[in-house]
C-alpha positions as CSV (number, residue, x, y, z in Angstrom):
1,X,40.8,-59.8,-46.6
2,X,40.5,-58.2,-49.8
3,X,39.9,-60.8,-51.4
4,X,37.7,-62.3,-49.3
5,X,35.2,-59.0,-49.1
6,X,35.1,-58.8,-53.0
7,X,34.1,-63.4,-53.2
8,X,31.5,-62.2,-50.7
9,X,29.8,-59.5,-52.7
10,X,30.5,-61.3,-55.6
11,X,28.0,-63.7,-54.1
12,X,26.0,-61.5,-53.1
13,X,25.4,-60.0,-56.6
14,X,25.0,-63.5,-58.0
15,X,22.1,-64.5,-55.2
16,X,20.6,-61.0,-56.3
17,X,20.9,-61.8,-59.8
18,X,19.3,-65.3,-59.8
19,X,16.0,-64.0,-57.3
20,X,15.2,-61.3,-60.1
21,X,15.3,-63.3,-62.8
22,X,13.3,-65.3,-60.4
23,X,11.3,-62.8,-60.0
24,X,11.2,-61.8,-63.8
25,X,10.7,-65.4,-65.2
26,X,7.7,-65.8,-67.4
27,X,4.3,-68.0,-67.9
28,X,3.2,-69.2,-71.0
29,X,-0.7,-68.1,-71.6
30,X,-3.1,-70.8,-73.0
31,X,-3.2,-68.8,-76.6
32,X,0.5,-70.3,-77.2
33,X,1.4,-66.8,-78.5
34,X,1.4,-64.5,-75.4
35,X,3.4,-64.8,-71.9
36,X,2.7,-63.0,-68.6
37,X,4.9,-62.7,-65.6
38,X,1.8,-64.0,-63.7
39,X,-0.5,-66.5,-65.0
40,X,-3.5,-64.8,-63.4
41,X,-2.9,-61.9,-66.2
42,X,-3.0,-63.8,-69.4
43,X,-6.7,-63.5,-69.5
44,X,-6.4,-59.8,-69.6
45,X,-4.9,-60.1,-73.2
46,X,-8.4,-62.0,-74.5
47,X,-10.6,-61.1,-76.4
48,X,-13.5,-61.7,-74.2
49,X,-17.0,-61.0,-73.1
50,X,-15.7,-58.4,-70.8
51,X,-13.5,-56.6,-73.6
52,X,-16.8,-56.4,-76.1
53,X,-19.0,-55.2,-72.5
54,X,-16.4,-52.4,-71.7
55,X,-16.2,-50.8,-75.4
56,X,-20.1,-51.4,-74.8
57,X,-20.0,-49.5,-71.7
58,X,-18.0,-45.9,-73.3
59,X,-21.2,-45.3,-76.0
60,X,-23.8,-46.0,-73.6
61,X,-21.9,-43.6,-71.1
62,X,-21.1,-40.8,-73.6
63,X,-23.9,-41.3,-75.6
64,X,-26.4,-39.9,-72.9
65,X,-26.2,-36.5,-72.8
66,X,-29.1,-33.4,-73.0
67,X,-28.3,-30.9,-75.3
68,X,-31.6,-28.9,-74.1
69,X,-30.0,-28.7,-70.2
70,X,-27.0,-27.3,-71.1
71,X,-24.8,-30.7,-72.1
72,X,-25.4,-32.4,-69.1
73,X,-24.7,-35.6,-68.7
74,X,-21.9,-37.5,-71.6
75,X,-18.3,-39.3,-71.0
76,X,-18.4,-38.4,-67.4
77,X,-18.9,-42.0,-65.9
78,X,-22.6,-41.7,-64.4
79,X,-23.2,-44.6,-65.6
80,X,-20.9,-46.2,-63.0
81,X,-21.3,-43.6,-60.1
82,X,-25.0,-44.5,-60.5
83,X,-25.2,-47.9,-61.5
84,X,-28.3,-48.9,-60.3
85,X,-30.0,-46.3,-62.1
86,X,-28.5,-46.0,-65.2
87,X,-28.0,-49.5,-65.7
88,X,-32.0,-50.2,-65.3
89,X,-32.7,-48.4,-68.2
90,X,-33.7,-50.9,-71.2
91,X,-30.6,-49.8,-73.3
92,X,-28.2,-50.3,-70.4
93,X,-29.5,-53.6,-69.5
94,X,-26.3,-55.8,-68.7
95,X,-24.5,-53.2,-68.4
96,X,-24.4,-53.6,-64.2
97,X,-22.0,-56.3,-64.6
98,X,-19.0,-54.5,-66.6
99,X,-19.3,-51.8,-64.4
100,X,-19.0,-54.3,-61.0
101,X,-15.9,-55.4,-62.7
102,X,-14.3,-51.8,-63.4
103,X,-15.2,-50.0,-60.1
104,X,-12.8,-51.7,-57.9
105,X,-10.2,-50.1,-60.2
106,X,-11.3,-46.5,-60.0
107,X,-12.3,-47.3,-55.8
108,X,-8.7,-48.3,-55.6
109,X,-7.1,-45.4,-57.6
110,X,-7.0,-42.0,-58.2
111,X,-9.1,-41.7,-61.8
112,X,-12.6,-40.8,-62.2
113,X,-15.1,-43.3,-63.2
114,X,-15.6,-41.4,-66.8
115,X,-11.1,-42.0,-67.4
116,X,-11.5,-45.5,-66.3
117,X,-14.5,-46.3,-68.5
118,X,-13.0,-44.9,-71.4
119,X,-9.2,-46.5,-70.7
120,X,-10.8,-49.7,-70.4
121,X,-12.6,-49.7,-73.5
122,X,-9.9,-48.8,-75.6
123,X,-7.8,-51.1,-74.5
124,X,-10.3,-53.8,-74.6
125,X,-10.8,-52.5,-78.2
126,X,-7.1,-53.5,-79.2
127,X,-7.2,-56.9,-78.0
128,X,-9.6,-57.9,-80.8
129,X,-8.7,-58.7,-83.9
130,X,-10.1,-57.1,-86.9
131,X,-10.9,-54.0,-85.2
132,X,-11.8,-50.9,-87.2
133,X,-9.0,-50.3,-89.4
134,X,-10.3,-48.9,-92.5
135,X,-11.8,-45.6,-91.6
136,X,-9.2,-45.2,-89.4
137,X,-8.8,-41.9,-88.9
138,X,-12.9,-41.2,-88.6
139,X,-12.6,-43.9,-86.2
140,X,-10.7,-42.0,-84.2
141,X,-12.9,-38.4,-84.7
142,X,-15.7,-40.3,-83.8
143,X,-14.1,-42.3,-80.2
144,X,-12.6,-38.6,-79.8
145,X,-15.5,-36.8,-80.1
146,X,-17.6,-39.0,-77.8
147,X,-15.1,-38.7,-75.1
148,X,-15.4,-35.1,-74.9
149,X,-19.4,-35.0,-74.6
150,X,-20.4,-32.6,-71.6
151,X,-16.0,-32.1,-70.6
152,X,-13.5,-28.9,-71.4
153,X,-10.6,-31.0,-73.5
154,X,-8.5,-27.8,-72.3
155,X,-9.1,-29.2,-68.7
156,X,-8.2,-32.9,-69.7
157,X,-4.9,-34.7,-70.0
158,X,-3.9,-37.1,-72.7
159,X,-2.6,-40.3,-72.1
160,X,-3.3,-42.0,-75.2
161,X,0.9,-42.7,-74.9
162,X,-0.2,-45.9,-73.0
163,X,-2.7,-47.6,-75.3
164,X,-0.9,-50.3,-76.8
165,X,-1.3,-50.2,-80.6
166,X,-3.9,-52.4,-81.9
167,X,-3.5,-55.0,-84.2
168,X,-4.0,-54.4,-88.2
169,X,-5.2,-56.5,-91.0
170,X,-3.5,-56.2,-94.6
171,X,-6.4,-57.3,-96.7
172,X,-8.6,-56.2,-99.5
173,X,-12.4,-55.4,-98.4
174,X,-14.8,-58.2,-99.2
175,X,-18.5,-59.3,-98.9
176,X,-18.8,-62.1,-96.0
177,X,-19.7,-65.5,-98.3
178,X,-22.5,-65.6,-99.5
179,X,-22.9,-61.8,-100.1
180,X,-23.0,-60.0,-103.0
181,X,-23.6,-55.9,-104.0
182,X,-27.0,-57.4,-105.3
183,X,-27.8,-57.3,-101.0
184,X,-26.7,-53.8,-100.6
185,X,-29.5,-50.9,-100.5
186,X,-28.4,-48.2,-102.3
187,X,-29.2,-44.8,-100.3
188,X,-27.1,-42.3,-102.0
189,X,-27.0,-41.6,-105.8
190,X,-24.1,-39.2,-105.6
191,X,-21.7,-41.5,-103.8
192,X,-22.7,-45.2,-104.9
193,X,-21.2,-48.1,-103.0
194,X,-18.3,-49.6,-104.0
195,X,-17.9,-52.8,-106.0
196,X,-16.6,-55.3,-104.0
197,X,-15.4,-59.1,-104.3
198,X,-17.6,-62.0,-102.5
199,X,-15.1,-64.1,-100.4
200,X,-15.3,-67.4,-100.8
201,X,-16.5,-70.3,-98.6
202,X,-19.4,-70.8,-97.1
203,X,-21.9,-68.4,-94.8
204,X,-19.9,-66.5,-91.7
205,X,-20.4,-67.5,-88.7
206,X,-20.3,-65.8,-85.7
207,X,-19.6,-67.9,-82.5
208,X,-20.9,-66.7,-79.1
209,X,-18.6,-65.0,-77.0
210,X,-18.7,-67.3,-74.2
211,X,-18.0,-65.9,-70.3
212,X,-15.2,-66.6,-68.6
213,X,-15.4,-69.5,-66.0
């Protein structure tokens, strides 16, 4: 009988076993690089129109705030709790659709329109390569600072733990082909600009960033 009980849960363990990794088993994304446990969610590691229109989205929502009425206004989401407002005005203009995109999220959740817009655009910010890595840590003032416009940071919680590292670049600073210092306009006597290298090849390029499908 003994025996018998222990085959059985031996069984048992091994049906277990072979429905998580089931469960567990992994998709290959079209990139050829990343996998997903669903293939739904390899899109959500591009770097897409959407991740360019929700790092978009944090500047025009923190950058709007009145100094003369008492800070109102800033990082505080307005921008998606009143989306056809804000989003009519000529700088927001195609903003409407990022924030369609987002608001299910914070609908569905328990974070504030301002967290959400601010989570998304960081993360949207690491899944492009060749994102601000020199100036690194003024980068980082700077995205800090905005995110605090019209908020108390003794009020807010960080949870910068879950922004996954962004990707880094080990190469010297160059002029995009065919540029030169001879194109650069010199503004400050006390601090010229650096001398820099031309990088080869022919004129850069930049392809559209075309919507999803």
């Amino acid at each position: 009988m003994t025996f018998k009980t222990l085959a059985a849960l031996l069984s048992i363990v091994g049906l277990v076993q072979l429905a998580s990794a089931a469960l567990t088993r992994r998709v290959a994304c079209p990139d050829g690089v990343n996998t997903a446990t669903n293939a739904a969610c390899c899109d959500l590691s591009s770097c897409n129109a959407e991740a360019h229109e929700a790092l978009r989205l944090v500047f025009h929502d923190a950058i709007s705030i009145s100094n003369a009425a008492g800070n109102v206004g800033g990082a505080d989401g307005s921008i998606m709790t009143f989306v056809s407002i804000e989003t009519a005005f000529h700088p927001n203009i195609g903003l409407d659709e990022v924030v369609a995109l987002e608001a299910p999220f914070v609908a569905r959740h328990n974070i504030t329109p301002g967290d959400f817009i601010h989570f998304a655009g960081l993360v949207g910010l690491t899944k492009c390569p060749d994102n601000p890595t020199k100036l690194h840590d003024r980068f980082i003032d700077a995205w800090l600072k905005i995110s605090l416009f019209g908020n108390d940071q003794d009020t807010m919680i960080n949870c910068s733990e879950v922004i996954p590292a962004p990707k880094s670049i080990n190469v010297q600073a160059t002029f995009p082909p065919p540029l030169s210092n001879k194109e650069v306009e010199q503004a400050c006597a006390d601090t010229p600009f650096p001398t820099l290298k031309s990088a080869p090849g022919p004129a850069t390029s930049v392809p559209p960033v075309l919507r999803n499908q």
